[in-house]
VOPAGU-2260 file (C-alpha; in pm, 1 decimal, decimal comma):
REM VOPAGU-2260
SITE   aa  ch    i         X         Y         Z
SITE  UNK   A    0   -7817,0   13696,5   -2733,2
SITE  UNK   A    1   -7485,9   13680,0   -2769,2
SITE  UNK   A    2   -7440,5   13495,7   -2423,9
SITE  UNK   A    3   -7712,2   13240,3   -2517,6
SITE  UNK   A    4   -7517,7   13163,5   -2842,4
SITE  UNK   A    5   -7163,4   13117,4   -2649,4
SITE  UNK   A    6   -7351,3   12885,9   -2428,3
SITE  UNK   A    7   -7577,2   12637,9   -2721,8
SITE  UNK   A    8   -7408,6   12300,5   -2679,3
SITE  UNK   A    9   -7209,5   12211,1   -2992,3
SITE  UNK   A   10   -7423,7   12015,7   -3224,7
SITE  UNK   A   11   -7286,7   11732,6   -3484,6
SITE  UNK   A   12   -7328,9   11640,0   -3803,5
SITE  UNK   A   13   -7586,7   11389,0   -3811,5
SITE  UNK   A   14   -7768,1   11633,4   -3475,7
SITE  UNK   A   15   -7789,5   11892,7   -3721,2
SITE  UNK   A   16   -8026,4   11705,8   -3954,7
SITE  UNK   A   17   -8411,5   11800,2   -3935,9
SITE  UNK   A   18   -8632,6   11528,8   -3710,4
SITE  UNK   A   19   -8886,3   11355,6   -3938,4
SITE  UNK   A   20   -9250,4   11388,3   -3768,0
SITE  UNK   A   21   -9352,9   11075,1   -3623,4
SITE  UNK   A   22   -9477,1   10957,3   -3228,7
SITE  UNK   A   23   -9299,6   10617,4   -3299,9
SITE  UNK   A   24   -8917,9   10736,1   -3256,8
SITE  UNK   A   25   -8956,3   11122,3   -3274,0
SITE  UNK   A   26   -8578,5   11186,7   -3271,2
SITE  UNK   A   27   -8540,5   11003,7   -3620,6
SITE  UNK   A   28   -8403,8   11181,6   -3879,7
SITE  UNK   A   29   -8429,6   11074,6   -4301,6
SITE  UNK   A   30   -8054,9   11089,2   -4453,2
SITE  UNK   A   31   -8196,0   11058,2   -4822,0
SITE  UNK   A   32   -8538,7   11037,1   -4977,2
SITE  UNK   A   33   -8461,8   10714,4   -5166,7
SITE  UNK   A   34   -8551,2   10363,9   -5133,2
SITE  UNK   A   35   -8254,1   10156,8   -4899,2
SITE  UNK   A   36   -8280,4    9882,2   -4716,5
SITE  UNK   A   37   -8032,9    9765,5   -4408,1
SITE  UNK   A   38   -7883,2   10112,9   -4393,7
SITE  UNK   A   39   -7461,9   10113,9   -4332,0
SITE  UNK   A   40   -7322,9   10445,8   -4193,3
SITE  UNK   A   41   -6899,9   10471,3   -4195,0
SITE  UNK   A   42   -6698,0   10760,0   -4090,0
SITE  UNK   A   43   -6387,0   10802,0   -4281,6
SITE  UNK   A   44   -6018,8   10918,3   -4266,2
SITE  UNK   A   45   -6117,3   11225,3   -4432,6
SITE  UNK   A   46   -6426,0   11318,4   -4200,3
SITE  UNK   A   47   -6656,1   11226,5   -4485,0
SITE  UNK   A   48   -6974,3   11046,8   -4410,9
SITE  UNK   A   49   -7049,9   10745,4   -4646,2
SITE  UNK   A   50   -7348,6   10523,5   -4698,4
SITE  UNK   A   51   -7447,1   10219,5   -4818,9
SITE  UNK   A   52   -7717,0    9945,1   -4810,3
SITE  UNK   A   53   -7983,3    9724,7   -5021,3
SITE  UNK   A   54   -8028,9    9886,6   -5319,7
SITE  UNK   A   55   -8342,5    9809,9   -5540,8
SITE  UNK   A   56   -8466,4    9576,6   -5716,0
SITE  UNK   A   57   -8466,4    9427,1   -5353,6
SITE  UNK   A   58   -8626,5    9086,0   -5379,4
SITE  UNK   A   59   -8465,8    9017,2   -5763,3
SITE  UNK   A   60   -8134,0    9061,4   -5909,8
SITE  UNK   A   61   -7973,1    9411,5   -5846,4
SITE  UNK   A   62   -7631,5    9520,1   -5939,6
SITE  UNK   A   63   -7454,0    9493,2   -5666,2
SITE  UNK   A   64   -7318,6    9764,6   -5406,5
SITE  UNK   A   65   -7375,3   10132,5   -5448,3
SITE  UNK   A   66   -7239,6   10435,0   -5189,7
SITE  UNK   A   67   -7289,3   10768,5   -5126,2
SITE  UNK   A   68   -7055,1   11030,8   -4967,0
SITE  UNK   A   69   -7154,5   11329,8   -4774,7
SITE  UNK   A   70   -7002,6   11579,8   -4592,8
SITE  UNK   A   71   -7249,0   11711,6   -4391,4
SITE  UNK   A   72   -7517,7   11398,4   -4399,9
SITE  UNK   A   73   -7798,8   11657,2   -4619,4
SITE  UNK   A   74   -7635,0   11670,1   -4961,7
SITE  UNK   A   75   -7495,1   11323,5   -5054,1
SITE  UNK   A   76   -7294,6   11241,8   -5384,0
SITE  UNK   A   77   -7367,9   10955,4   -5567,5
SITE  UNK   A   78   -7055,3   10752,6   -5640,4
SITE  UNK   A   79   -7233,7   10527,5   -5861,3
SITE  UNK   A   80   -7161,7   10139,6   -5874,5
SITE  UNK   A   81   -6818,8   10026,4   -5666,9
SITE  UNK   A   82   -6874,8    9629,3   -5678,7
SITE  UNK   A   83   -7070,0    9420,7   -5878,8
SITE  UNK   A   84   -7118,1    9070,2   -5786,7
SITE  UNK   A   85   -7065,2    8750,3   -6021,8
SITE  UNK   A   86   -6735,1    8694,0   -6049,1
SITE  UNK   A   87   -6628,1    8546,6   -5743,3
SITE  UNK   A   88   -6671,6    8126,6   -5827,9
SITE  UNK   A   89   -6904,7    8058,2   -5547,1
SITE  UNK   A   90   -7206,4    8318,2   -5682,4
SITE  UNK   A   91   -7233,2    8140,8   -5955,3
SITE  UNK   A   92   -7554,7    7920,9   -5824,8
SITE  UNK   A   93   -7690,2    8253,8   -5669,2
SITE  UNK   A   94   -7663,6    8406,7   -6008,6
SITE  UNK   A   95   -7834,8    8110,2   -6204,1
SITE  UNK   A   96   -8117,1    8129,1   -5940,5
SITE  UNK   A   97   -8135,7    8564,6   -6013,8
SITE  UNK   A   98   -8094,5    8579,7   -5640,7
SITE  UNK   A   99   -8038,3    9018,0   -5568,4
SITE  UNK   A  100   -7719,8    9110,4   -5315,1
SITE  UNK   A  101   -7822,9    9213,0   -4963,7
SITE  UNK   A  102   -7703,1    9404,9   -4679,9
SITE  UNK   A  103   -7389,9    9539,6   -4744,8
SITE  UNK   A  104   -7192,5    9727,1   -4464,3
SITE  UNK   A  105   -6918,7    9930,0   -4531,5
SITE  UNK   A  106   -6579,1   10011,9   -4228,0
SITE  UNK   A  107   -6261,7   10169,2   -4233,5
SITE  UNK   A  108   -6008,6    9948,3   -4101,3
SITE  UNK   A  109   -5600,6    9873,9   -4157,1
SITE  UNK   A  110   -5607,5   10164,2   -4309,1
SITE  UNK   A  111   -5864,4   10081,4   -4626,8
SITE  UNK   A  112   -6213,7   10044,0   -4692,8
SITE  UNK   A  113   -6428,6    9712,3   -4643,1
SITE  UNK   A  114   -6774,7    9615,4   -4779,3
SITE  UNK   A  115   -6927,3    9277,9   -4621,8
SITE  UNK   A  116   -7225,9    9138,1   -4853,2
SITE  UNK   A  117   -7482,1    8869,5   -4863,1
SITE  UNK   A  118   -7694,0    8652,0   -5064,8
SITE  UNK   A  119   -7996,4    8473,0   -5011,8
SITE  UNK   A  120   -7993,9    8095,7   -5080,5
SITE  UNK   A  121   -7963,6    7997,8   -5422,6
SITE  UNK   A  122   -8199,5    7706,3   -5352,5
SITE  UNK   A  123   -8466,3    7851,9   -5172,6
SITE  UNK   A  124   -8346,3    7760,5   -4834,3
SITE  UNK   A  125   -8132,1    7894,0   -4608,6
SITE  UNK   A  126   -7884,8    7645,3   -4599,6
SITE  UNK   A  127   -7743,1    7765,2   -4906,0
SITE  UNK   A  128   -7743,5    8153,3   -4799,5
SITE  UNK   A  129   -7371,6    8309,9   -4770,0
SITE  UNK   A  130   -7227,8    8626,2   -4704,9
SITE  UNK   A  131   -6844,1    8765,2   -4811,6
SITE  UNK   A  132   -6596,8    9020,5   -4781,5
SITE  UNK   A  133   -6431,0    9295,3   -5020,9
SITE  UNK   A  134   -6094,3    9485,9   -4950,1
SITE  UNK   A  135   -6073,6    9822,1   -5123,9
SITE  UNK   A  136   -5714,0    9736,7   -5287,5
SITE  UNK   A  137   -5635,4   10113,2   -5374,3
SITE  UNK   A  138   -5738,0   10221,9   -4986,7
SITE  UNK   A  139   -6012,8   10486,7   -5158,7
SITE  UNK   A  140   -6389,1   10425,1   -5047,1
SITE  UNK   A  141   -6459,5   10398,9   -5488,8
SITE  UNK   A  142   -6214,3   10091,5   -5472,8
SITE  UNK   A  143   -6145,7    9865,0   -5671,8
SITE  UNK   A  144   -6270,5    9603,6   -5445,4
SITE  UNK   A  145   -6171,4    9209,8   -5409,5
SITE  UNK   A  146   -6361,6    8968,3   -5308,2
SITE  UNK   A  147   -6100,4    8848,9   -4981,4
SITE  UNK   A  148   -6232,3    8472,1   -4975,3
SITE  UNK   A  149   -6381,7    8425,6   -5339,8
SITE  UNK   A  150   -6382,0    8038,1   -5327,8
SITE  UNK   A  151   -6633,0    7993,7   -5145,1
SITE  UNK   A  152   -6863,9    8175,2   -4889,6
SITE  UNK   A  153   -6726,6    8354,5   -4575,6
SITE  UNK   A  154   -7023,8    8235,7   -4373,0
SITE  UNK   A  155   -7315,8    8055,7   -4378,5
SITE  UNK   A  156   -7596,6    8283,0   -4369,8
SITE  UNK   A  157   -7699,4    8622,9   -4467,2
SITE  UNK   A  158   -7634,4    8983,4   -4305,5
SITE  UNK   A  159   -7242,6    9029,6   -4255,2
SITE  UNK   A  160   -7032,0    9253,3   -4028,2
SITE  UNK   A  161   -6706,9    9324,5   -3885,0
SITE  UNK   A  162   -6602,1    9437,3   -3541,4
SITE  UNK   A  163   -6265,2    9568,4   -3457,1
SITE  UNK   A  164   -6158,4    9502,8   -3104,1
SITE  UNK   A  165   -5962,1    9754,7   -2892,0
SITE  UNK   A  166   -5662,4    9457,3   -2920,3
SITE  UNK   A  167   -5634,0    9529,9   -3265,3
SITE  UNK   A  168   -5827,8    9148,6   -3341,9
SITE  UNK   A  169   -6109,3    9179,7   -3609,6
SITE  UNK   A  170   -6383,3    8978,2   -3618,7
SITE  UNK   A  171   -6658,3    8836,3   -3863,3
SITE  UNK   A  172   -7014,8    8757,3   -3739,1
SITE  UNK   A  173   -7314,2    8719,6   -3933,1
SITE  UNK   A  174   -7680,5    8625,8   -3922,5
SITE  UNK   A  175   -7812,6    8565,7   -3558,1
SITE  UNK   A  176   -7532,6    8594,8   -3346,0
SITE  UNK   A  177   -7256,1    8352,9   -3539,6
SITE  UNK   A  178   -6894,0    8509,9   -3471,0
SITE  UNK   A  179   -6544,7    8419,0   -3528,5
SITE  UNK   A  180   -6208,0    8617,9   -3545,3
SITE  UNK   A  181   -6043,4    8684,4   -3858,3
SITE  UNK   A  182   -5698,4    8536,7   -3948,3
SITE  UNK   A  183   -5442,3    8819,0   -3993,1
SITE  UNK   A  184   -5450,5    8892,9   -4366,8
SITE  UNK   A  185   -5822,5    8946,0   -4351,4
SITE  UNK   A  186   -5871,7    8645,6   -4628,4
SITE  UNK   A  187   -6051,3    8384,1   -4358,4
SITE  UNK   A  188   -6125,4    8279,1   -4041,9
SITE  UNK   A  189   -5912,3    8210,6   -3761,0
SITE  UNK   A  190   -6125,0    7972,1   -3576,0
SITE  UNK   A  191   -6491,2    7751,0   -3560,3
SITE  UNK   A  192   -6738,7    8030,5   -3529,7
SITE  UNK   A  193   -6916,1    8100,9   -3215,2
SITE  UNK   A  194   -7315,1    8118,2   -3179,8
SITE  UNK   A  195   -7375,6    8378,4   -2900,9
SITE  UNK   A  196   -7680,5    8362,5   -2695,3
SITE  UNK   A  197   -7812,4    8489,5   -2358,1
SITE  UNK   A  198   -7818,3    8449,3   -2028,3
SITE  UNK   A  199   -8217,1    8418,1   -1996,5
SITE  UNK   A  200   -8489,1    8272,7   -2198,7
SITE  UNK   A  201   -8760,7    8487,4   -2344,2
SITE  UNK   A  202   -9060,0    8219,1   -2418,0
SITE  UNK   A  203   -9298,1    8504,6   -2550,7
SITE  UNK   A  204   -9412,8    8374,1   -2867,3
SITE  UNK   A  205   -9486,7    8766,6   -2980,7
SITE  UNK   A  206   -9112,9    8813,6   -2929,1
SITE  UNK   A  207   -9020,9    8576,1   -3193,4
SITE  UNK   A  208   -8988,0    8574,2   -3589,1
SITE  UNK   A  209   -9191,8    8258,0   -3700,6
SITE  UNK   A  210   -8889,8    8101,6   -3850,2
SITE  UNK   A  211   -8700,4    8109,5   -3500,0
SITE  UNK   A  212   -8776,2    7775,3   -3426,4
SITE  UNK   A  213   -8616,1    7642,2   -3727,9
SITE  UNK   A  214   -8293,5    7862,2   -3671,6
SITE  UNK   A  215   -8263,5    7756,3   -3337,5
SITE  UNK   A  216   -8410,3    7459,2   -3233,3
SITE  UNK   A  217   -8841,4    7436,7   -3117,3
SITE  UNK   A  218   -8863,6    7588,3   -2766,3
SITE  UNK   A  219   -8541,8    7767,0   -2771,7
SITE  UNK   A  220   -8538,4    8130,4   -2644,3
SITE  UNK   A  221   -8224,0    8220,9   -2579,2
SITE  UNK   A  222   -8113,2    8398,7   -2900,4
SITE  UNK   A  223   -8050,0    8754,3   -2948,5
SITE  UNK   A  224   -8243,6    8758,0   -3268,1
SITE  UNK   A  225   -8273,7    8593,5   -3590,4
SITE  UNK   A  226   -8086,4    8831,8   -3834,0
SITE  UNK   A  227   -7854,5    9147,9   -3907,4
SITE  UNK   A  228   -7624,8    9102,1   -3672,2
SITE  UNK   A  229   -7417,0    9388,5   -3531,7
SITE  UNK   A  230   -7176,4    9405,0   -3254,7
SITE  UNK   A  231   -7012,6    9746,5   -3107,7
SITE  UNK   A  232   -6875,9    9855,7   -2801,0
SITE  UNK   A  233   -6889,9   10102,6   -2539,3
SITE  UNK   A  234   -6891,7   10219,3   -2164,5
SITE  UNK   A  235   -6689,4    9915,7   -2107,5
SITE  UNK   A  236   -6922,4    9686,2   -2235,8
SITE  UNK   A  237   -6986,3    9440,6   -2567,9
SITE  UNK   A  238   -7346,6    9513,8   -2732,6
SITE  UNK   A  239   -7486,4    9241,4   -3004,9
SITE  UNK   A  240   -7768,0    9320,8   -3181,0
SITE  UNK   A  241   -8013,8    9138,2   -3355,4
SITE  UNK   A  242   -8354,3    9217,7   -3578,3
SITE  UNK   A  243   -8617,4    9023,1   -3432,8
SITE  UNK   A  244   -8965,7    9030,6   -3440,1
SITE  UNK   A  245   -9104,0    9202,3   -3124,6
SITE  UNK   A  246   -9535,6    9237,9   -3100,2
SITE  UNK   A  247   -9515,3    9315,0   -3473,8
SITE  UNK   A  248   -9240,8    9569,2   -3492,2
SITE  UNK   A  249   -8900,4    9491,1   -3684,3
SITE  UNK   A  250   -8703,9    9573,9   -3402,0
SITE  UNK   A  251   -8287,8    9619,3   -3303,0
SITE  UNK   A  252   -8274,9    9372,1   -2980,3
SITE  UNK   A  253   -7963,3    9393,1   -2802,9
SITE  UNK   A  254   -7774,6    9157,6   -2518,6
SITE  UNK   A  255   -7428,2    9378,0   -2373,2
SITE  UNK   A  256   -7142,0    9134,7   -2173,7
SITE  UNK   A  257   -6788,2    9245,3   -2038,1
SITE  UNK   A  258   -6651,8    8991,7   -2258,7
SITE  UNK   A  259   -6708,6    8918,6   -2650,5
SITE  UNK   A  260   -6764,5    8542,4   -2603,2
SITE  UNK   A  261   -7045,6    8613,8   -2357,3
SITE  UNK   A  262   -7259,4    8559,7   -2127,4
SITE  UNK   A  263   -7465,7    8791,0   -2269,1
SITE  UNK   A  264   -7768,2    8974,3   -2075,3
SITE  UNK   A  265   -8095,3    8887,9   -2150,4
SITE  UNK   A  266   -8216,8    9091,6   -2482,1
SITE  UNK   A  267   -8424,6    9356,4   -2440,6
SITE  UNK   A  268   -8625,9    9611,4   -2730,6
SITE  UNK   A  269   -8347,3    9886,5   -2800,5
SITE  UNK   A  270   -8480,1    9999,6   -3091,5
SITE  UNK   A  271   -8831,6    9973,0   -3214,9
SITE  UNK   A  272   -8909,8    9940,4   -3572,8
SITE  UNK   A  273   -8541,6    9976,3   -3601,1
SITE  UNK   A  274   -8420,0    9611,9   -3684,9
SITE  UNK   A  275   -8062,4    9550,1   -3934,0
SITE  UNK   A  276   -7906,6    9895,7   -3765,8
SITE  UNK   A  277   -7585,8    9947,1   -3710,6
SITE  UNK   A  278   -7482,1   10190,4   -3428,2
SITE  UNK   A  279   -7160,5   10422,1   -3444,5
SITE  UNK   A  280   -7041,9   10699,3   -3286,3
SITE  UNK   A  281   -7028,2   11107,3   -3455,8
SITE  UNK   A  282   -6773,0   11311,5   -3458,7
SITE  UNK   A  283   -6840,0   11435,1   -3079,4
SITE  UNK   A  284   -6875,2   11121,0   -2997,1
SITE  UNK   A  285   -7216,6   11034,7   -2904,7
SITE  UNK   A  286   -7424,3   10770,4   -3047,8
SITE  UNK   A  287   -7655,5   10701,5   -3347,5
SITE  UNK   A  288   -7818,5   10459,0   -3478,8
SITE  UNK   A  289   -7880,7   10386,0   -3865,3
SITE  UNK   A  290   -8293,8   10293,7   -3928,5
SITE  UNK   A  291   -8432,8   10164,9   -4275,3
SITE  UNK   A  292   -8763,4   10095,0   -4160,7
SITE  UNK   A  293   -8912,1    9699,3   -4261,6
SITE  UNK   A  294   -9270,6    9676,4   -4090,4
SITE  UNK   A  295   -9646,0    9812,1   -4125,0
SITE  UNK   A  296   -9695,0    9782,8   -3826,3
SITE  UNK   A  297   -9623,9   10142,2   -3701,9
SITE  UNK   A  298   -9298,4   10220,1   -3869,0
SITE  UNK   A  299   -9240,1   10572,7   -3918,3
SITE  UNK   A  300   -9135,7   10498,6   -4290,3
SITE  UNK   A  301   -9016,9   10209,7   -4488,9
SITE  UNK   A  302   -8711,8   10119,3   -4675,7
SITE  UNK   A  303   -8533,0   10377,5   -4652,4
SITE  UNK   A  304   -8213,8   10546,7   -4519,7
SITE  UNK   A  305   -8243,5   10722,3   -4166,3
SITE  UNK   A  306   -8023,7   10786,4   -3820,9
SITE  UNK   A  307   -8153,0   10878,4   -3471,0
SITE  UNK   A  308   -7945,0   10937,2   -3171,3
SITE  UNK   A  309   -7941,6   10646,6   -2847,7
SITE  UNK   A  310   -7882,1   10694,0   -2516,6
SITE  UNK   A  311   -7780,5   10444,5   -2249,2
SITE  UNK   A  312   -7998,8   10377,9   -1929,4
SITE  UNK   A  313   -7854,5   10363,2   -1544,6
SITE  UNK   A  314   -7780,0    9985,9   -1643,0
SITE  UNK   A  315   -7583,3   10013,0   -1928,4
SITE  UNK   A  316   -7903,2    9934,5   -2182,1
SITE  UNK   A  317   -7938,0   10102,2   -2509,1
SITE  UNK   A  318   -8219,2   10299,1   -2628,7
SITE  UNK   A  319   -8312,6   10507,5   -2887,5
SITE  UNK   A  320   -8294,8   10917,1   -2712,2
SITE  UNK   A  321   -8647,7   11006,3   -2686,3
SITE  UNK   A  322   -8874,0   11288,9   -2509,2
SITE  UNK   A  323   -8991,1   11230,1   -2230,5
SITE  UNK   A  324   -9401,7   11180,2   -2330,7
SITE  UNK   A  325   -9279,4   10951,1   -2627,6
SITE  UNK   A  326   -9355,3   10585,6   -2655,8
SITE  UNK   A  327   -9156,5   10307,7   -2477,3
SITE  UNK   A  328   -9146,5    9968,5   -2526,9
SITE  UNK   A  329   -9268,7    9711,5   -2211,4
SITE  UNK   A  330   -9255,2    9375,4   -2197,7
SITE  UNK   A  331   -9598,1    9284,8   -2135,8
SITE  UNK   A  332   -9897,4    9478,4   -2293,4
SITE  UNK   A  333  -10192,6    9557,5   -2047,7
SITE  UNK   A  334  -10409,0    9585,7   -2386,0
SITE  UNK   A  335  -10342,2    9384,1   -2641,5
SITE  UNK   A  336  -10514,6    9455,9   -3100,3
SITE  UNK   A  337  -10437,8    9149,5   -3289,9
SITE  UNK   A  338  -10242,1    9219,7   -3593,7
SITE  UNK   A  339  -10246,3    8960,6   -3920,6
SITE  UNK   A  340   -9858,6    8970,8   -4040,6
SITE  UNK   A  341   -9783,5    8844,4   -4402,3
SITE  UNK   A  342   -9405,8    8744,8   -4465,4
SITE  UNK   A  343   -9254,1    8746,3   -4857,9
SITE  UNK   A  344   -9204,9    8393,6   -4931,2
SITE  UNK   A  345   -8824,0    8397,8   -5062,0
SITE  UNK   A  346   -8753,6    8566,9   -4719,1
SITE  UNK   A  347   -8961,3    8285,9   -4561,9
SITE  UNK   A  348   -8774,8    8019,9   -4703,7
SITE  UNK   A  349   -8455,1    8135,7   -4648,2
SITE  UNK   A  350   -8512,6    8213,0   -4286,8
SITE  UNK   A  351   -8450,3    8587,3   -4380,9
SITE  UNK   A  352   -8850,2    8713,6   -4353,4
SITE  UNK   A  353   -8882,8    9063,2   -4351,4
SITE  UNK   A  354   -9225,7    9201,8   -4209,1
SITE  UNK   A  355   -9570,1    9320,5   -4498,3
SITE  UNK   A  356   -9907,3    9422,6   -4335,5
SITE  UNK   A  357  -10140,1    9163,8   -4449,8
SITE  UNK   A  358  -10470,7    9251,8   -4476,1
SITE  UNK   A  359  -10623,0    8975,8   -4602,3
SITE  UNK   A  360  -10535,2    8563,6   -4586,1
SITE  UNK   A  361  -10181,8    8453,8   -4740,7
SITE  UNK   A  362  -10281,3    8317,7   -5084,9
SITE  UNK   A  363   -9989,2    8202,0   -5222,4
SITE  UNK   A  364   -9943,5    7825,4   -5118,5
SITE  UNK   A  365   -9544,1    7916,9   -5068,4
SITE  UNK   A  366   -9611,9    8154,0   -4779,2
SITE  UNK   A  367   -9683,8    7994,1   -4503,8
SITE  UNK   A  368   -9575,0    8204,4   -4255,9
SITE  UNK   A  369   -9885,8    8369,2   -4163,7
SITE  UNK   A  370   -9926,1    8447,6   -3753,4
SITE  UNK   A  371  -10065,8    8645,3   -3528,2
SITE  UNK   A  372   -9869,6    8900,4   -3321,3
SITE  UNK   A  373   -9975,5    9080,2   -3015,4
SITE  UNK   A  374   -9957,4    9460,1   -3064,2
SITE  UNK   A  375   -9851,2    9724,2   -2782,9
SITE  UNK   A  376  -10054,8   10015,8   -2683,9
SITE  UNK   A  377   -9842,1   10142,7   -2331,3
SITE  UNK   A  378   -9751,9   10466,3   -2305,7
SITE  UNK   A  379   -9487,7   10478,1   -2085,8
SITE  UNK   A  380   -9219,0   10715,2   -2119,1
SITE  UNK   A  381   -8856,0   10591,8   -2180,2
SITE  UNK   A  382   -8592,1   10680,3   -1910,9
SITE  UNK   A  383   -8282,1   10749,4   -2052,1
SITE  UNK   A  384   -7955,4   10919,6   -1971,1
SITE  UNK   A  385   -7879,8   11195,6   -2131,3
């Protein structure tokens, strides 16, 4: 017995969680039984975990940014309220128009603690959609924070993040793939953004949020995805991620290049059902993903806070670690159920939708987005390195 103990691998913080039952991603694991959306997992200094994300009300005016802390990811401490938007000069149309705060991420970096943070567009559009930045002045994770650029929006769409480059640069990106680097004092950007994209065209209308054609341009396919944007790095490569709309699942796609710029691969599925993740690494260094949960369409929950571990393929490709009978995404369905998606029409107009089952017609006039999605039913098993 004693022999068998000596030899049990060494098993992390976030490994040690229980799995949460489902076929979908059976490694998945629930952080706290609470309703978050775009969940934001940050490692700090002190080897606490924290956590943030979209706190309710989620489609009206919240507060503003809440985290948690946790030291061993199953008992988390509510710190309560650190930021509350409003005072910066350029929410003050977002505020008239009761429009909530979205998708706040939260990273250690220069030695304090940042929170990026969107809105939707005060207008109804998503031309008027920005996202900012907050510096922790005091270097503590409770702040206070400021509001780095608070003249006017950082960029010009929703879902915010930063990436730290092994150079020391730090970068901005946003949305679908929009990235530029940050001047040196963190209060701006160096330099025009850059709009990544990928190497090959995907033309599979099931692979496609309805409002991708009005992001990008009609017939173009060579996007990563059309929101929550995330960029990491690791075995020597660069991997952006995008939520996009994959045969009816809110899903993490993800292009990898040697360089930041690009080209990037084509995307594939990394994650399914996991769309606005952020990956990061545990204390032993492996590799997690965060997971909210945004569709009906198969999700093991929704809207709220979860992790599972990923694993990278012979090629480099991310997935989420599964066993070996579990389900695995294909690109092309042998058998194909028709699925009726309904989209919430403030999401819908500001190019943001995020996926409801619809089970009857779209009544309200506003939301027009109703499609059809092709479904998968495969059941091959994912190959992945472990």
């Amino acid at each position: 017995m004693a022999d068998a103990l000596a030899a049990s691998p060494p098993q992390s913080t976030p490994g040690k969680l229980a799995v949460f039952p489902n076929d979908a991603l059976p490694t998945l694991r629930m952080l706290i039984d609470m309703p978050l959306r775009d969940t934001s997992v940050c490692r700090g200094p002190d080897g606490v975990w924290y956590l943030t994300g979209t706190i309710p009300p989620f489609w009206s005016p919240n507060e503003g940014i809440k985290i948690w802390k946790s030291k061993d990811m199953i008992n988390w401490e509510s710190l309560g309220l650190v930021w509350r938007y409003g005072a910066s000069p350029w929410h003050k149309q977002y505020i008239e128009a009761k429009r909530p705060l979205w998708a706040p991420e939260i990273h250690y970096l220069k030695g304090t603690f940042w929170l990026t943070y969107s809105m939707p567009g005060w207008d109804g559009t998503p031309k008027t959609s920005g996202c900012g930045l907050l510096r922790s002045t005091s270097g503590k994770v409770q702040g206070p924070y400021e509001d780095v650029h608070p003249g006017e929006r950082l960029g010009d769409e929703i879902d915010a993040s930063l990436f730290q480059d092994d150079d020391g640069v730090i970068y901005f990106l946003w949305h679908s793939g929009k990235i530029a680097r940050m001047n040196d004092d963190m209060t701006g950007l160096a330099e025009p953004y850059h709009w990544l994209r990928t190497s090959g065209n995907d033309p599979n209308p099931a692979h496609h949020a309805p409002n991708c054609s009005g992001i990008f341009g009609k017939n173009s396919f060579h996007h990563i995805g059309f929101e929550g944007a995330y960029l990491s790095k690791g075995n020597g490569h660069y991997y952006f991620s995008c939520a996009e709309i994959w045969d009816g699942r809110y899903s993490c796609c993800t292009s990898m290049s040697e360089r930041i710029l690009g080209p990037y691969t084509p995307r594939y599925e990394s994650i399914p059902h996991g769309g606005h993740n952020v990956f990061f690494q545990d204390e032993l260094g492996a590799w997690w993903s965060t997971y909210f949960g945004n569709d009906g369409n198969g999700a093991p929950w929704r809207e709220k806070p979860g992790v599972l571990p990923i694993s990278f393929d012979e090629l480099g490709r991310i997935h989420a670690k599964v066993n070996s009978s579990a389900f695995r995404p294909t690109q092309i369905s042998e058998r194909e159920d028709v699925a009726s998606i309904k989209f919430d029409p403030i999401r819908v107009m500001a190019g943001l939708s995020r996926l409801e089952p619809a089970i009857s017609a779209v009544t309200d006039p506003v939301a027009t987005a109703s499609w059809q999605v092709r479904r998968l039913t495969g059941a091959d098993s994912l190959h992945c390195v472990t």
